[in-house]
N, C-alpha and C positions, 0 to 999 in steps of 0.2 A: 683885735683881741686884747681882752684886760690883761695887763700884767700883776702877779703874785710873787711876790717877794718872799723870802726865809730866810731870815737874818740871823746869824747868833755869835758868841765870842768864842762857842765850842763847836761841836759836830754842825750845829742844827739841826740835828735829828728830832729834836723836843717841836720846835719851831715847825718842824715841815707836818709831823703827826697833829698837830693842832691843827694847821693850816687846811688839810688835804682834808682831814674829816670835816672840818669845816662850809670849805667850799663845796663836800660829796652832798651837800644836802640842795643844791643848789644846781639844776641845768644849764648852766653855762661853760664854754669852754674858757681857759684863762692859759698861761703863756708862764710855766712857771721858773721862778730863777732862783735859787739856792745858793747862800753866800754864807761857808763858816767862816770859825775864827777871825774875825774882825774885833782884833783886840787892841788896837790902836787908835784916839783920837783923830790918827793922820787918814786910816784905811775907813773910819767910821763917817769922816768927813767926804768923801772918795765915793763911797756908798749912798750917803746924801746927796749929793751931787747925780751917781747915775739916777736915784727915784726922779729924780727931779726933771732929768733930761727924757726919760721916761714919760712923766709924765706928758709934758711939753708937745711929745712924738707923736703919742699915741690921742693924746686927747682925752683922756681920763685918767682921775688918778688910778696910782697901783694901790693896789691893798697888801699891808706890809705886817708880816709877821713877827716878830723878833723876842730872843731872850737875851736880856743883858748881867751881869753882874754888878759893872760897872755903870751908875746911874749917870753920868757923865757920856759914857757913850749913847747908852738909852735918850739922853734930850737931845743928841743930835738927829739919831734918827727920827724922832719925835717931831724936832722942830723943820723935819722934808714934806714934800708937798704930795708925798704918801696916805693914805688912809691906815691908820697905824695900830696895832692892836700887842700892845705889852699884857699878855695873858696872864702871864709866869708873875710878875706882881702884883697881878689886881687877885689872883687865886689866892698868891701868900698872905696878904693884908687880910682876909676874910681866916683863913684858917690860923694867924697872927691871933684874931683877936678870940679867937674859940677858946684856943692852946695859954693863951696868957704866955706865950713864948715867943722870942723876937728870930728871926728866921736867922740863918748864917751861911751867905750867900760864899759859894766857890766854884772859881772856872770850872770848868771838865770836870765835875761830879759827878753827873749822870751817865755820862758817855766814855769812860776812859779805864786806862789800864790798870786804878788803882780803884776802881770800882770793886765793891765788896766781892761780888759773885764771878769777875771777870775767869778767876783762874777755874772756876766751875764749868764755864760757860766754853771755854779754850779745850778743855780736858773733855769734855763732852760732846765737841764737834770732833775733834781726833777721832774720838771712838765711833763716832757714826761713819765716817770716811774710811775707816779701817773693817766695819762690819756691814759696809753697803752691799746690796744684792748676792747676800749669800755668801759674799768671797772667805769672810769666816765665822765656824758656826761653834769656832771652841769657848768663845767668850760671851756664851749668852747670860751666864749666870750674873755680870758685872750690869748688864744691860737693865734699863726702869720699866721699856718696853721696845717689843718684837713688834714691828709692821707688818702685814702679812697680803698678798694680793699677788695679781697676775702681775705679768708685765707690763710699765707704764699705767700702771693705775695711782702714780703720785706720790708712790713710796721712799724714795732717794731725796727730793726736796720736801718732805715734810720732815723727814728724820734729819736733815741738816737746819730746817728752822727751830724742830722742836730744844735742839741742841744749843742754836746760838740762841734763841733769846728766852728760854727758860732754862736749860742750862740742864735739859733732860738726855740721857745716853740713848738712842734710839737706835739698834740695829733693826734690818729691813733684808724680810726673806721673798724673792719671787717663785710663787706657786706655778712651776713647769708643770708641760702638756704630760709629762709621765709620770710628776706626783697629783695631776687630777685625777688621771687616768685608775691609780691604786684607791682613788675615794678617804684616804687618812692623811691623820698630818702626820711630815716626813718624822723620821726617827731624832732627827737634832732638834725638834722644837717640840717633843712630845715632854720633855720634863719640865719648858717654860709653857705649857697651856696658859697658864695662870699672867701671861705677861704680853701674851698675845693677841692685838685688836686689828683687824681686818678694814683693807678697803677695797672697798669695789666701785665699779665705773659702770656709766652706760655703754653696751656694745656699738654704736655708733657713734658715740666718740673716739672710742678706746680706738675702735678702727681708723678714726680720722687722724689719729695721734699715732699710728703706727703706722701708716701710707707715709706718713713724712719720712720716716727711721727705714722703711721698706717699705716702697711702693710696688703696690702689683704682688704682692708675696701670698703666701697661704697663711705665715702671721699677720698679715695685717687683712685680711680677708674680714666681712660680716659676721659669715658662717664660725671660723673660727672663735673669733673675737665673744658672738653668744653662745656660743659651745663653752670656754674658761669660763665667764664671769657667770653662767650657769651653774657650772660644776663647784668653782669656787665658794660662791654663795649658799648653795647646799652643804660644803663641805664647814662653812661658817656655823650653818644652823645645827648642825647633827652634833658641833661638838661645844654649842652653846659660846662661842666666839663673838663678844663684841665687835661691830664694824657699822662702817657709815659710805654710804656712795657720793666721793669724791667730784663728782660729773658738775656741780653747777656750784663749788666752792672753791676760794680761793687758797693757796697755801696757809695763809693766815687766818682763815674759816675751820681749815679743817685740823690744823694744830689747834685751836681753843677749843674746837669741840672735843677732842682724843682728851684734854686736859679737864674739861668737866666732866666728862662721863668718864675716867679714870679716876680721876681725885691725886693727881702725881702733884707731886711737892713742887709747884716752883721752886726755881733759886737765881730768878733777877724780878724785881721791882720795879 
């Protein structure tokens, strides 16, 4: 199996999101290795060395991702027996010459604690952790938006992604068998309508997704299972409640669509 490298002098977070959309376009499996902070000639040369041994093993080269700041560590990894792909400068030099402006490269800019948006992004995960499934319903008014769905329909990890990387306050209410059962929305979310966008799942998932949490139960039953995301989904339509069914999207699928069809403000870049 090929190996795929993700180099960088920070996170490598920048490095692995290039890389991975990269290769997703591509059916092959690859063997991937993730290496930040290599901020030393000593540790950059150490890394040159493993592509190399790598290489050697395996019988192909790796294909090597990397961002540098330091162009000195960049030719060394340059000069490994990698197939090498420095994105992050060949992007800048093109937008260099648009901008008539010379770039002004800094470690940990993109990834770190002095990141503009950081303390947004901090403050907004809090608050999703502190108004997950219901636990409190006194602070919706603080909230950008209310997630609304049965149980396990996705609501807990999308309101902790929408929080850390856009840097949105999302509380997240679970629609119980005895607020179906009334056919309205409960009395704590009746004065946030307006902030409230629903998800739904398919009943054969939902159920496959609740056999795990409870096997054999009467929640995690079919019957069950299309009974909620029936009633839910009516209960969507009657009261003109945007929502999207979660079933064949990823958490990161399903935060960018909640962000397009809201129009919520990011606040990281």
């Amino acid at each position: 199996m090929r190996t795929a490298f993700y180099i960088s002098d920070g996170t490598a977070i920048t490095s692995e999101v290039f890389g991975h959309a990269t290769l997703s376009m591509f059916p092959v499996d690859f063997n991937h290795k993730t290496i930040p902070f290599v901020e030393t000639v000593d540790k950059a040369e150490k890394i040159k060395d493993l592509i190399n041994e790598t290489a050697v093993t395996s019988g192909e080269k790796p294909l090597v991702f990397f961002t540098f700041v330091n162009p000195v560590l960049s030719d060394i990894i340059l000069a490994s027996d990698g197939v090498c792909y420095d994105f992050l400068s060949y992007s800048s030099e093109i937008v260099k010459r648009e901008l008539k402006v010379a770039p002004v490269p800094k470690v940990h800019r993109t990834h770190s604690i002095h990141e503009a948006t950081y303390d947004f992004r901090i403050d907004a995960v809090n608050y999703a952790l502190a108004n997950d499934d219901g636990a409190n319903v006194k602070d919706y008014e603080k909230a950008d938006i209310i997630l609304v769905g049965v149980s396990r329909s996705g609501k807990t990890p999308t309101s902790l992604y929408l929080a850390l990387q856009y840097g949105i306050k999302a509380a997240n209410y679970p629609m119980t068998e005895d607020d179906l059962e009334k056919g309205t929305l409960p009395k704590c979310l009746t004065a946030f309508k307006h902030k409230i966008f629903g998800l739904t799942i398919d009943p054969e998932r939902l159920s496959a997704i609740r056999q795990e949490r409870m096997a054999n139960s009467r929640y995690a039953s079919i019957r069950q299972c299309r009974i909620e995301v029936r009633e839910v989904e009516m209960l969507f339509k009657k009261n003109r409640i945007p929502y999207l069914n979660s079933t064949k999207f990823s958490v990161e699928e399903i935060s960018a669509k909640i962000m397009s069809e809201t129009n919520l403000e990011r606040r990281k870049y």
